[in-house]
Backbone as CSV, one residue per row, in Angstrom:
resi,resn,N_x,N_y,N_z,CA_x,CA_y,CA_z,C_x,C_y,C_z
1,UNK,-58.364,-5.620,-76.011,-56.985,-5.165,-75.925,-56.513,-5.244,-74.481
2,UNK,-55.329,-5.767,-74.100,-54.885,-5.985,-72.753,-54.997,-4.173,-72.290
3,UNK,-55.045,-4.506,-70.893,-54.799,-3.528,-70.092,-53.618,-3.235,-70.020
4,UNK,-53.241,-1.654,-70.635,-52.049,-1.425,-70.057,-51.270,-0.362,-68.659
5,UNK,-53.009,-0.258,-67.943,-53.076,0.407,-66.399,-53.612,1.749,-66.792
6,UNK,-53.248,1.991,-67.936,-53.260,3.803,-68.363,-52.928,4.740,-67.481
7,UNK,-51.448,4.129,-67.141,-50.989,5.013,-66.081,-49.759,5.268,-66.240
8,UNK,-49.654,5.944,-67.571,-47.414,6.279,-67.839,-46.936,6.415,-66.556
9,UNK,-45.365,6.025,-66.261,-44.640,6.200,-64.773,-45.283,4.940,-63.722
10,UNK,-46.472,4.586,-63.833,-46.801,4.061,-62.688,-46.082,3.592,-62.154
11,UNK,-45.203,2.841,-62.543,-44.227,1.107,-62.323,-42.920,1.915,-61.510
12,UNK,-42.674,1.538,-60.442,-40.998,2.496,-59.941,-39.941,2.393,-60.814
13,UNK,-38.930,2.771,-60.374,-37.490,2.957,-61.205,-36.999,1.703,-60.756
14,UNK,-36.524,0.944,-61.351,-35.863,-0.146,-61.492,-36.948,-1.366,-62.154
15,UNK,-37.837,-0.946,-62.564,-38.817,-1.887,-63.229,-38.088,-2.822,-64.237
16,UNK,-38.171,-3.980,-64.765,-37.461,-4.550,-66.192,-38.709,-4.619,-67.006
17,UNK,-38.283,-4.305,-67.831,-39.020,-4.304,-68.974,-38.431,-5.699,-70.433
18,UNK,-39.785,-6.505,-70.351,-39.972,-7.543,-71.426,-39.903,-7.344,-72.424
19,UNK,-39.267,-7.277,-73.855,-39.318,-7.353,-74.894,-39.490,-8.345,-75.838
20,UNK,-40.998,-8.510,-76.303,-41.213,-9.385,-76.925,-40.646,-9.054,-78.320
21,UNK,-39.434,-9.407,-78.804,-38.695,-9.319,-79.718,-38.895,-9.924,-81.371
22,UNK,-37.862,-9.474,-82.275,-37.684,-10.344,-83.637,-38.628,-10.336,-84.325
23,UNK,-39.311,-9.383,-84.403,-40.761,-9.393,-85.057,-40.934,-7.717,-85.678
24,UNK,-39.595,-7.143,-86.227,-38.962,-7.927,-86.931,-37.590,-7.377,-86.202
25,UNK,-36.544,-8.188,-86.869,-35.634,-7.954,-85.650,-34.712,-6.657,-85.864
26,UNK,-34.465,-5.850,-87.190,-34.100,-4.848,-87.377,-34.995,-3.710,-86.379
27,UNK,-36.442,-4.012,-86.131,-37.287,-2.879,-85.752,-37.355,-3.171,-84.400
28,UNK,-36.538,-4.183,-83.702,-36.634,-4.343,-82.328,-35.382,-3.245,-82.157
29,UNK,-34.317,-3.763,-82.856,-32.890,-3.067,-82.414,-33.467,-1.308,-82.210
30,UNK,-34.427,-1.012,-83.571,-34.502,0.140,-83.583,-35.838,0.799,-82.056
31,UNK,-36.435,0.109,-81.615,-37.078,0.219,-80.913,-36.210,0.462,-79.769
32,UNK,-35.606,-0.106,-79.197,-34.449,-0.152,-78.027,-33.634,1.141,-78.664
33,UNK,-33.282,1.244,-79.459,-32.569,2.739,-79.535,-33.328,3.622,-79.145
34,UNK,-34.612,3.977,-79.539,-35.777,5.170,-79.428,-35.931,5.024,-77.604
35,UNK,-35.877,4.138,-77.156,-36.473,4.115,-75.993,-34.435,4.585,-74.884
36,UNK,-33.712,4.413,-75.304,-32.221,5.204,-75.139,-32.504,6.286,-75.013
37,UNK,-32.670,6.849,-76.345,-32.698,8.115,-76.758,-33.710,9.184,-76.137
38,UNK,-34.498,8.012,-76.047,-35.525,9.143,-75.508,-35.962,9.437,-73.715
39,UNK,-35.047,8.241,-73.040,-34.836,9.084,-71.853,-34.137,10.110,-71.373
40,UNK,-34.575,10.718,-70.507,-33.806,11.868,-70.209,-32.842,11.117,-69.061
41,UNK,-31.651,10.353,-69.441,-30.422,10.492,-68.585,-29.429,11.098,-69.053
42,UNK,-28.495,10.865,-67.760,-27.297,11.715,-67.599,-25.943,10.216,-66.889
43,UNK,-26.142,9.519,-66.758,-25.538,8.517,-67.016,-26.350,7.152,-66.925
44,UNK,-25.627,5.860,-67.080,-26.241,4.621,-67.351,-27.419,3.979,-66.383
45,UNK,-27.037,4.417,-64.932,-27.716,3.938,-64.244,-29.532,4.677,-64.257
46,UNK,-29.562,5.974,-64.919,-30.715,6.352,-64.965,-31.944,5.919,-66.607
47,UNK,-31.040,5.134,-67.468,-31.756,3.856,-68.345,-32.678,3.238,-67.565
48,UNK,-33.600,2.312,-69.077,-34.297,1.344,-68.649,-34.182,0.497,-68.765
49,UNK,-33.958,-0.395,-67.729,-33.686,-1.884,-67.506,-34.553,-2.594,-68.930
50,UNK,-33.888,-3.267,-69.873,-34.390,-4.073,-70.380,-33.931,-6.089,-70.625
51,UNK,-34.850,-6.674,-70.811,-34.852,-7.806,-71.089,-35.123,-8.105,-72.383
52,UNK,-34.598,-8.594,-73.674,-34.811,-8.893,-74.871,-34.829,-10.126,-75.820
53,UNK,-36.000,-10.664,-76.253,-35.900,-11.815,-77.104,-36.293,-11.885,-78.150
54,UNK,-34.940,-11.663,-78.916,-34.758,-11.579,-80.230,-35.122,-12.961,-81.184
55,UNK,-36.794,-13.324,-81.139,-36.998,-14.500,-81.893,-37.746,-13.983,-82.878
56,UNK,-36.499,-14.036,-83.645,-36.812,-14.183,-85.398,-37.929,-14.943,-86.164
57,UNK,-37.985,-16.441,-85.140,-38.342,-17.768,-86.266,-40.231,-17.353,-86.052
58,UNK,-40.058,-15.981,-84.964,-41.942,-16.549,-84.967,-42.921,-16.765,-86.101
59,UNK,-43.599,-17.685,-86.325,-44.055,-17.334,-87.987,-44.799,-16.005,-88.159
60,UNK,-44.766,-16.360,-89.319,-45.416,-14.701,-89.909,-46.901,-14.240,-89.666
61,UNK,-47.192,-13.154,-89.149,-48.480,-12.616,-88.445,-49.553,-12.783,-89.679
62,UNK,-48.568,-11.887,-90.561,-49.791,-11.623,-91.372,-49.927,-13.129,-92.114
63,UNK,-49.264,-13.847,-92.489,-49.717,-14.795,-93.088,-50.781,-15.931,-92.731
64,UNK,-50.377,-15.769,-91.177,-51.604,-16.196,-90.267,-53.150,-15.564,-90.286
65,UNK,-52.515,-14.476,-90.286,-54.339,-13.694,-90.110,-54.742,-13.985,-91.581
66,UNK,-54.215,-13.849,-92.399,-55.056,-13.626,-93.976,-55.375,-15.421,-94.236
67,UNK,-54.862,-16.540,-93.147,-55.125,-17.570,-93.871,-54.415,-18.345,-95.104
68,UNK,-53.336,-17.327,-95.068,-52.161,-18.243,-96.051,-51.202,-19.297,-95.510
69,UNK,-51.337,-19.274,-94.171,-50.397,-20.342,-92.902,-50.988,-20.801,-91.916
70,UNK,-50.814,-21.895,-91.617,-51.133,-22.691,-90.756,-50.366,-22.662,-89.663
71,UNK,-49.247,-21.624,-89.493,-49.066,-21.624,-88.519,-48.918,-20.710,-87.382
72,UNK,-49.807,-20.826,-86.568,-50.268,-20.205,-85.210,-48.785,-19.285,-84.591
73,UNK,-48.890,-18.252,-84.736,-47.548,-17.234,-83.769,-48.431,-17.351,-82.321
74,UNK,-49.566,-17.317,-82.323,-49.902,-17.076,-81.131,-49.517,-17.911,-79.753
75,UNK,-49.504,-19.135,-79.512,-49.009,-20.150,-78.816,-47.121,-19.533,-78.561
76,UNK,-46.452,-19.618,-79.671,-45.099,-19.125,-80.029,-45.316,-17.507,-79.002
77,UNK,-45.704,-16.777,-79.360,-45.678,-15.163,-78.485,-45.913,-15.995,-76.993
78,UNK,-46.993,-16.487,-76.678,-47.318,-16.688,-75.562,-46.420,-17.360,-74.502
79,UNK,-45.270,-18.441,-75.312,-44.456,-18.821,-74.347,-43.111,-17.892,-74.713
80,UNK,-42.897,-16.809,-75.372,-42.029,-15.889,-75.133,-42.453,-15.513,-74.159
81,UNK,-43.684,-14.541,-73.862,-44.054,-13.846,-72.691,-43.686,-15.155,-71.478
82,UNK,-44.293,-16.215,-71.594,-43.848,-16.634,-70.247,-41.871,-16.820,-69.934
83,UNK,-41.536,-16.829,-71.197,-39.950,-16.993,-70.616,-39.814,-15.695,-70.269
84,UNK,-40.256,-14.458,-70.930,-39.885,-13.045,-70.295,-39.903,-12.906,-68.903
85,UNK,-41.178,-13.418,-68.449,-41.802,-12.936,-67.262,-40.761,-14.149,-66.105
86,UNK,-40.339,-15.446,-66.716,-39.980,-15.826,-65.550,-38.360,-15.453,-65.416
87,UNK,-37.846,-14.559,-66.323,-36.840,-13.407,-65.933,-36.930,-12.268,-64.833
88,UNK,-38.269,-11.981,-64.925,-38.721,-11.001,-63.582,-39.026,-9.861,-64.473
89,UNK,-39.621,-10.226,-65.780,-39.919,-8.785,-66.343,-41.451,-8.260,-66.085
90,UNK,-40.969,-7.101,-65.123,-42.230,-6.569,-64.728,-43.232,-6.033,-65.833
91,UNK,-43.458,-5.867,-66.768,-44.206,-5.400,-67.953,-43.773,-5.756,-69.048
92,UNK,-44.482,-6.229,-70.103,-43.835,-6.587,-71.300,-44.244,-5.560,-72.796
93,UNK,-43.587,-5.979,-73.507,-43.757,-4.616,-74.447,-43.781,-5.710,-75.880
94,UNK,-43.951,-5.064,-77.352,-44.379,-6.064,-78.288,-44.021,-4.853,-80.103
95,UNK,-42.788,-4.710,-79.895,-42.370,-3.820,-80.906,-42.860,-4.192,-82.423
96,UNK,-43.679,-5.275,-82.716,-44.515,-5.635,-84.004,-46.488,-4.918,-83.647
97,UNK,-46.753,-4.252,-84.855,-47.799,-3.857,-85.000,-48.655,-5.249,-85.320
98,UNK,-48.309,-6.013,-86.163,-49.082,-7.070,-86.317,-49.815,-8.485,-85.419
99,UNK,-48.150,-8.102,-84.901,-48.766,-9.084,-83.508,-49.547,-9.183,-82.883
100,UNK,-49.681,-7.471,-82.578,-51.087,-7.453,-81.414,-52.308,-8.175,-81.269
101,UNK,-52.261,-8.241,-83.059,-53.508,-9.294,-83.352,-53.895,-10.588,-81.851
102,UNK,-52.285,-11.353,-81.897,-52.425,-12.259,-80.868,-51.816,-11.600,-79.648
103,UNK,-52.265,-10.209,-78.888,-52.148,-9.822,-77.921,-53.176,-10.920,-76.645
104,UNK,-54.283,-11.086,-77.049,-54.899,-12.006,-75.828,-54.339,-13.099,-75.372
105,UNK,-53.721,-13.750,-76.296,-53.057,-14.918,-75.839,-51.404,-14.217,-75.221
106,UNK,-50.815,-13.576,-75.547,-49.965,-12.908,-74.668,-50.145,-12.898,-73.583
107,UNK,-51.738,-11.689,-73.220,-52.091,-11.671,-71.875,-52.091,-12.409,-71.417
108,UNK,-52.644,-13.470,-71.879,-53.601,-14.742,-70.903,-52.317,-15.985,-70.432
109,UNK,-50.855,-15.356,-71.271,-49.900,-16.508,-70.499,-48.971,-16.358,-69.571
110,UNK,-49.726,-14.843,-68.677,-48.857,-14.550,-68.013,-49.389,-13.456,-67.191
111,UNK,-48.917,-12.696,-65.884,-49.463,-11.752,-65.196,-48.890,-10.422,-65.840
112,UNK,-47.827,-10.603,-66.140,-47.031,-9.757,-66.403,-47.745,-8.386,-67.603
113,UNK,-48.442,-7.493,-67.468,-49.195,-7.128,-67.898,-48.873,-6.672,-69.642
114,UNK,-48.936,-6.122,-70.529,-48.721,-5.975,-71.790,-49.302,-4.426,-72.307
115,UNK,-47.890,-3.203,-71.980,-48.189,-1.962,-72.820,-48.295,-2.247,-74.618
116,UNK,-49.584,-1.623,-74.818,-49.496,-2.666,-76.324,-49.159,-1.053,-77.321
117,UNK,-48.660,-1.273,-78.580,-48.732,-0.261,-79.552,-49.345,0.880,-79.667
118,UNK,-50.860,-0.090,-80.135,-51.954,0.662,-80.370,-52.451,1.481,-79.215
119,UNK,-52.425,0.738,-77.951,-53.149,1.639,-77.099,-52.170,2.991,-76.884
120,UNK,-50.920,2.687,-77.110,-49.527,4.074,-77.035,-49.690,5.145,-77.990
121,UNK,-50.206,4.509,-79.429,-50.613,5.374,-80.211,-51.398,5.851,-80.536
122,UNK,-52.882,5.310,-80.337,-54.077,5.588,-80.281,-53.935,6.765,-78.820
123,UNK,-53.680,6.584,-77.919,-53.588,7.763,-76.960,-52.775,8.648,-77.621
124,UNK,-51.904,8.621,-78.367,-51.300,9.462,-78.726,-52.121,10.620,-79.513
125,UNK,-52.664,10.316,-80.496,-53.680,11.323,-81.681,-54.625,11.594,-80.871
126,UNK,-55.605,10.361,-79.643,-56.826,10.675,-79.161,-56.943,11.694,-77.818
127,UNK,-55.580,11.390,-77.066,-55.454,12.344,-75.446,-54.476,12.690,-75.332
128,UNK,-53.489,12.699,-76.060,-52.250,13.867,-76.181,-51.778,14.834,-77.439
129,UNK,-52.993,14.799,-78.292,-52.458,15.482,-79.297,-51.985,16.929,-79.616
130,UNK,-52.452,17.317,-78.409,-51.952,19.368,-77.905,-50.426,19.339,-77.843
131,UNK,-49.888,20.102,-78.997,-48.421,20.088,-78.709,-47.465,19.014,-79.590
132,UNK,-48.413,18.078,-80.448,-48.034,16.936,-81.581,-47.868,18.023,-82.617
133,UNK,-48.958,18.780,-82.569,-49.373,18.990,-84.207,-49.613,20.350,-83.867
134,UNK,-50.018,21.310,-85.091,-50.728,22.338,-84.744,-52.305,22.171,-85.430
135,UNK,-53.242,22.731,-84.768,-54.517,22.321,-85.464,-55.294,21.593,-84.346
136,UNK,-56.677,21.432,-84.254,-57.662,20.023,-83.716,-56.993,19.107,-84.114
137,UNK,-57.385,18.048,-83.350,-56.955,16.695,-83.227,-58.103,16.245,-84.363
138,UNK,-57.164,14.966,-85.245,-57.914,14.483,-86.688,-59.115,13.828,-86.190
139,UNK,-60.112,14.266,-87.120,-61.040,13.410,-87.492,-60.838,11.696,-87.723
140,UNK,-60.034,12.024,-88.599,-59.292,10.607,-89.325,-58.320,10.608,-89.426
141,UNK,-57.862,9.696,-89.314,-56.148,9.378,-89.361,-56.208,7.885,-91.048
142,UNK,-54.629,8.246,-91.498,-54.612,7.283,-92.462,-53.497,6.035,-91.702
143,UNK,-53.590,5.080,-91.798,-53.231,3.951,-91.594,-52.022,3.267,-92.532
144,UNK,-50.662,3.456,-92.187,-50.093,2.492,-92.934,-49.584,1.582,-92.639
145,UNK,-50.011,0.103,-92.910,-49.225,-1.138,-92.435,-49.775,-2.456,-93.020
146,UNK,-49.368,-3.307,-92.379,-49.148,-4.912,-92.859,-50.815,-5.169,-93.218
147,UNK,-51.090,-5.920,-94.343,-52.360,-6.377,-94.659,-53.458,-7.448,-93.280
148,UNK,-51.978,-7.630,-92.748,-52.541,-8.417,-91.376,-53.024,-7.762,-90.679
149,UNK,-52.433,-6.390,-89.817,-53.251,-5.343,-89.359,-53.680,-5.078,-89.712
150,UNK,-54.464,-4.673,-90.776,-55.502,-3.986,-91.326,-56.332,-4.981,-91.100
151,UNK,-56.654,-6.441,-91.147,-57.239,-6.681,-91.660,-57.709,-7.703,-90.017
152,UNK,-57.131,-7.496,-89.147,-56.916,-7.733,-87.766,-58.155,-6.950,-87.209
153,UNK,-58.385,-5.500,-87.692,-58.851,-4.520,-87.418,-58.445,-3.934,-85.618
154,UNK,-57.402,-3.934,-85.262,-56.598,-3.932,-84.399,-56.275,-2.222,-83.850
155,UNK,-55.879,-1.405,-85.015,-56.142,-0.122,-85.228,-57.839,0.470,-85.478
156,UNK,-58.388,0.023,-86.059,-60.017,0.421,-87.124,-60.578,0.636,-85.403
157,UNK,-60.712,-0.945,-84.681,-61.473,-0.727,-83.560,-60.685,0.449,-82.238
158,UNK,-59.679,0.182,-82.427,-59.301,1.758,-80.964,-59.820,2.544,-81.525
159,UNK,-59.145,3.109,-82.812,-59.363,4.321,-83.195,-61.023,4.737,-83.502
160,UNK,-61.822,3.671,-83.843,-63.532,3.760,-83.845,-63.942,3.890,-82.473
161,UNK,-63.411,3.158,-81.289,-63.541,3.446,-79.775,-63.621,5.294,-79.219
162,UNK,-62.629,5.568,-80.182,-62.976,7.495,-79.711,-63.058,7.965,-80.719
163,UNK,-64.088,7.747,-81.505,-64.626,7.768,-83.019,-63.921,8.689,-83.815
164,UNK,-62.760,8.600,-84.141,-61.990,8.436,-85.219,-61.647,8.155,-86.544
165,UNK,-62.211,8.136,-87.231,-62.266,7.353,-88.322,-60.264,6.792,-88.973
166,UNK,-60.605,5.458,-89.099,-59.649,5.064,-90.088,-59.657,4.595,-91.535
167,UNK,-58.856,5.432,-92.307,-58.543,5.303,-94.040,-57.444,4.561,-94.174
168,UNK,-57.499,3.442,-95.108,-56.518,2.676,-95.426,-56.182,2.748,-96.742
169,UNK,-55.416,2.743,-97.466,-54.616,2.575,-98.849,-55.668,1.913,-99.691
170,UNK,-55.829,2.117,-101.275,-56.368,1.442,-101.986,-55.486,0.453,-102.204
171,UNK,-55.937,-0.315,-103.345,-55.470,-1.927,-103.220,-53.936,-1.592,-104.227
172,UNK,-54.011,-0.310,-104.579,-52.379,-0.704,-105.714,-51.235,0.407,-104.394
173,UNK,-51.794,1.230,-103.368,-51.077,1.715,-102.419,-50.937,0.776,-101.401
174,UNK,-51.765,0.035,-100.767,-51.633,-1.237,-100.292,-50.595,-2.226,-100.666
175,UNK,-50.133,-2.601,-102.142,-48.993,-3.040,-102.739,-47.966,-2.871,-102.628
176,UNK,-47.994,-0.965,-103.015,-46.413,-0.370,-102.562,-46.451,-0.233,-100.967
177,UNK,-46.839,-0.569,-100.141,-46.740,-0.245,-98.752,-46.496,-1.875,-98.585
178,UNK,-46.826,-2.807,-98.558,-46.531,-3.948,-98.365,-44.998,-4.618,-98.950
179,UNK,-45.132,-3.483,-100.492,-43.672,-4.167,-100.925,-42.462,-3.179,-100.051
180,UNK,-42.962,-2.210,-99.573,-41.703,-1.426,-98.377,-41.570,-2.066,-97.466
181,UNK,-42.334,-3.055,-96.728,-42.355,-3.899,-95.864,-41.371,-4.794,-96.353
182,UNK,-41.745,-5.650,-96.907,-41.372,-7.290,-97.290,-40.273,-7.423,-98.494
183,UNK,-40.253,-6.230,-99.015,-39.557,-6.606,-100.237,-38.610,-5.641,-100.284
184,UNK,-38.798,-4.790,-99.444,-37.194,-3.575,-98.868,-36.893,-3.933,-97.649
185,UNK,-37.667,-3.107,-96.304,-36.652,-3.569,-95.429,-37.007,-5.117,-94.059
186,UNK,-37.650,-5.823,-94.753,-37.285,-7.187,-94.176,-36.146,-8.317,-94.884
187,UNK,-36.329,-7.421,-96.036,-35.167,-8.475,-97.238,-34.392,-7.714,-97.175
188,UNK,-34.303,-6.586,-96.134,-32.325,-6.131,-96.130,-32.546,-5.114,-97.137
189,UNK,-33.007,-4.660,-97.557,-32.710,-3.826,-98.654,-33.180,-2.546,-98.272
190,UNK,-33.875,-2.167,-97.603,-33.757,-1.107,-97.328,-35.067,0.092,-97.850
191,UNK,-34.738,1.123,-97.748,-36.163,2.002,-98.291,-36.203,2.859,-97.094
192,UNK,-36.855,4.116,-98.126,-37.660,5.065,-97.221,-38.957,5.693,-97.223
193,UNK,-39.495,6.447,-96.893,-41.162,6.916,-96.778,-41.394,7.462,-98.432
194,UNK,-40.424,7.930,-98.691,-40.561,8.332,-100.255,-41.596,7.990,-101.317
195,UNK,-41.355,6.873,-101.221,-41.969,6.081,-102.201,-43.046,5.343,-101.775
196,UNK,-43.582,6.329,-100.470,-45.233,6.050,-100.383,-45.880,7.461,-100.661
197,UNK,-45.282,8.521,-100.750,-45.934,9.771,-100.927,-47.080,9.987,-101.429
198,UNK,-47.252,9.527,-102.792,-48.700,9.145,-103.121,-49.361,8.562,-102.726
199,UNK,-49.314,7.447,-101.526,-50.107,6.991,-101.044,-50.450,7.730,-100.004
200,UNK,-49.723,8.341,-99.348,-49.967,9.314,-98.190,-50.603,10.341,-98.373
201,UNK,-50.365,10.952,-99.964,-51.487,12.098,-100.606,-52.887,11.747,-100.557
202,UNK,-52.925,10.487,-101.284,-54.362,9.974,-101.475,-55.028,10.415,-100.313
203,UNK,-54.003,9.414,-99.074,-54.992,9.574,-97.909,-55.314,10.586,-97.597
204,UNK,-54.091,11.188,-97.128,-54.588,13.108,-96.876,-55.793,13.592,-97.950
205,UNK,-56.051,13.582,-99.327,-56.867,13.977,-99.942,-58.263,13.469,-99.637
206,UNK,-58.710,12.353,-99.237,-59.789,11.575,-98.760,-60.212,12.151,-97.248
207,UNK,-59.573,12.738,-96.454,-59.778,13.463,-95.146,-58.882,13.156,-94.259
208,UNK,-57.791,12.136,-94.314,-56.298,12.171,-92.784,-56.167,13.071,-92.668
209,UNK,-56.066,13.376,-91.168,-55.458,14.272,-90.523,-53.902,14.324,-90.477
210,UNK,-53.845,13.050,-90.626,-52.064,12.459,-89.703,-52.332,11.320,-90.498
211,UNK,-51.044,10.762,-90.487,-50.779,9.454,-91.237,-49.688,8.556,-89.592
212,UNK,-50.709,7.879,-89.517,-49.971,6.316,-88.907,-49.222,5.241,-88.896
213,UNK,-47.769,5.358,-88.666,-47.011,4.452,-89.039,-46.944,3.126,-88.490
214,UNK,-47.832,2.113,-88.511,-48.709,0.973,-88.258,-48.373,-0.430,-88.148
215,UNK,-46.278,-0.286,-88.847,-45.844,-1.379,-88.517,-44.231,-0.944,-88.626
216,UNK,-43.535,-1.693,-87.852,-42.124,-1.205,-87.457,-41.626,-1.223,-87.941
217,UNK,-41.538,-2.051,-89.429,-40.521,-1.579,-90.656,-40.848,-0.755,-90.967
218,UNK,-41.549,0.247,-91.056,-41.797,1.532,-91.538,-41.616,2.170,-90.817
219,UNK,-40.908,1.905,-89.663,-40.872,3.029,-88.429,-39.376,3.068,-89.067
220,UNK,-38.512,1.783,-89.428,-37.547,1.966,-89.908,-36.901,2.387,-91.171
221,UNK,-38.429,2.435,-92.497,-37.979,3.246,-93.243,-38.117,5.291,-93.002
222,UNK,-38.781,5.101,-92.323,-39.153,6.662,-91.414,-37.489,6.950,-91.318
223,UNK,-36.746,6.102,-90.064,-35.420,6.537,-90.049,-34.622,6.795,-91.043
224,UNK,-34.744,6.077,-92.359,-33.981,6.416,-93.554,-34.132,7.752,-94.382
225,UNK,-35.415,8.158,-94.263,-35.963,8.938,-95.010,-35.709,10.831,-94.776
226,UNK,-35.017,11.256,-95.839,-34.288,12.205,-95.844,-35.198,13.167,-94.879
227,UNK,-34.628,14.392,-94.403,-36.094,14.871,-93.527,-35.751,16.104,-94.438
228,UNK,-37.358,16.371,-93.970,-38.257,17.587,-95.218,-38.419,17.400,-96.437
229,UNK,-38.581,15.916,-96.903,-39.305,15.152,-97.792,-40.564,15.188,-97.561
230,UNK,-40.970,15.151,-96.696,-42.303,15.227,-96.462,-43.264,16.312,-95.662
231,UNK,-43.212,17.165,-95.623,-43.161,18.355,-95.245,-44.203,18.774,-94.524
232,UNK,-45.377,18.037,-95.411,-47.262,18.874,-95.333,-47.676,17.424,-94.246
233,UNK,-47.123,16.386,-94.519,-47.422,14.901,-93.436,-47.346,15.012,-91.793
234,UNK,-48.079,14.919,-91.340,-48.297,14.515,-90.183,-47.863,13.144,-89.794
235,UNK,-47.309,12.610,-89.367,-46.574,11.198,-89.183,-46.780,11.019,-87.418
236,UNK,-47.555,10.056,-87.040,-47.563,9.758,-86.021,-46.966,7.891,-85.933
237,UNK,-45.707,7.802,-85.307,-45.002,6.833,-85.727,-45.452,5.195,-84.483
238,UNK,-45.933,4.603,-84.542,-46.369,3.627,-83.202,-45.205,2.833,-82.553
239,UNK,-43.965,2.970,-83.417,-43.159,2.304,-82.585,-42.490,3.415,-81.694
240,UNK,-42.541,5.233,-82.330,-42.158,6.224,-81.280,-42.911,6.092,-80.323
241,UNK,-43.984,6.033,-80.273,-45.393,5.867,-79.544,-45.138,4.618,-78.367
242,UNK,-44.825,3.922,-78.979,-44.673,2.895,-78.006,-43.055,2.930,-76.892
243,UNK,-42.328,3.212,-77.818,-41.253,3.584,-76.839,-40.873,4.684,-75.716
244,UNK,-42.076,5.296,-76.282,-42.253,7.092,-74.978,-43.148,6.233,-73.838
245,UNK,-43.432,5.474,-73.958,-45.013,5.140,-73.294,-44.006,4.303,-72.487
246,UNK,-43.091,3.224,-72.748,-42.668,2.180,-72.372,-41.527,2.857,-70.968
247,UNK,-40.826,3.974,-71.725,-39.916,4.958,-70.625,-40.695,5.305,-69.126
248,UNK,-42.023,5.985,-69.599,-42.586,6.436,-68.608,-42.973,4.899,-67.392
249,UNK,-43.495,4.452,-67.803,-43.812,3.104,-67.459,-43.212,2.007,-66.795
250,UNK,-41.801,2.682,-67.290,-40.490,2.264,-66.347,-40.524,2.912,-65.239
251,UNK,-40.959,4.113,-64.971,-40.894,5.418,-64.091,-39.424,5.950,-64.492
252,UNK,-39.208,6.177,-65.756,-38.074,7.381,-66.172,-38.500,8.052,-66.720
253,UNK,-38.178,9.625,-66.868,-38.515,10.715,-67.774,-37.956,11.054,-68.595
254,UNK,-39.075,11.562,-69.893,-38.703,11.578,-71.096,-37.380,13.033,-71.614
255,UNK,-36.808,12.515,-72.644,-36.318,14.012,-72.483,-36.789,15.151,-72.486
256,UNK,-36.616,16.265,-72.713,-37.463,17.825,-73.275,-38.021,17.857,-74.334
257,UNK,-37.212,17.705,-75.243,-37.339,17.738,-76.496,-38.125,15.959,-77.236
258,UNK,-38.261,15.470,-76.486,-39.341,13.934,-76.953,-40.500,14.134,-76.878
């Protein structure tokens, strides 16, 4: 996993920040809102500089990892990062969970270093969890996302790194979590966490602590989803995760209440 310094704030104020974009492009827009929202300014100039490339056409992650496509995103990410970087974007950022998969080749096409997801969220449950939740920090966390991440093992290995255990969906919750993906809100249609509840029970019943929101359309059915629907869930979201991480990193501070 690239280095991402493990040093929130490090970078001064006026840093630009890379957005490796369109992946997917509803969950970029929504990513750039969270990272608005969640600084603490008081007018424009105390934002974070961003740079954004909204490429849609990258092929599909997961279809790559599982071997249903022949065609490589990785090469494709890698000369995004280099057009980012020869904008002057001091750090680059990667609002798709799946991608990360081809995070090395990211790294490797550019200096420009790469705050990745996982490492935002995985710190999140593993060294900031005082003040997330009430309770010890989970044993296990449940995992929800693209068959590509899962199967990337992209999440399995951080979270096994500070021994963690990760639970993933059986194969007919795996279905409905894939069809909230691909068949609600990448096809426009929309959806909310609702109609994974049972899958989120399961997990909780098997030992999650917290449930992991593991790919950014689900960060965007999260936004749809009525609140106090889910009540007893622990939701640790990776694209919130990634956008708190990305503020600091700018050297801006978060709000109070983030």
């Amino acid at each position: 996993m690239p280095d991402d310094g493990g040093r929130p704030g490090a970078c001064v104020a006026g840093t630009l920040v890379g957005v490796l974009g369109g992946v997917g492009p509803l969950a970029t827009v929504l990513f750039m809102e969270r990272v608005v929202r969640l600084t603490d300014a008081a007018r424009d100039q105390d934002h974070v500089d961003m740079v954004v490339l909204q490429h849609a056409t990258v092929p599909d992650r997961t279809a790559f990892v599982l071997g249903r496509s022949a065609d490589d995103p990785g090469p494709v990410l890698a000369a995004d990062a280099r057009r980012l970087a020869g904008l002057g974007a001091d750090f680059l950022v990667l609002p798709c969970n799946t991608a990360h998969a081809f995070a090395g080749a990211v790294a490797a096409a550019t200096s420009a270093p790469l705050l990745t997801a996982v490492d935002a969220t995985v710190s999140a449950v593993c060294g900031a969890w005082t003040g997330r939740s009430s309770g010890a920090r989970p044993e296990a966390v449940g995992l929800l996302a693209t068959e590509g991440t899962i199967e990337s093992g992209v999440y399995l290995d951080a979270f096994s790194a500070h021994g963690v255990k990760t639970l993933v969906p059986d194969v007919a919750g795996q279905a409905a979590v894939t069809a909230l993906i691909y068949d609600g809100v990448k096809a426009g249609r929309g959806g909310d966490l609702t109609v994974l509840a049972g899958v989120m029970a399961d997990l909780r019943s098997r030992g999650a602590g917290a449930i992991v929101l593991g790919c950014t359309e689900l960060s965007v059915a999260a936004e749809a989803t009525p609140p106090g629907l889910l009540p007893e869930v622990v939701l640790v979201d990776a694209l919130d995760e990634l956008a708190r991480a990305t503020v600091l990193r700018a050297g801006r501070r978060l709000r109070a209440a983030a």
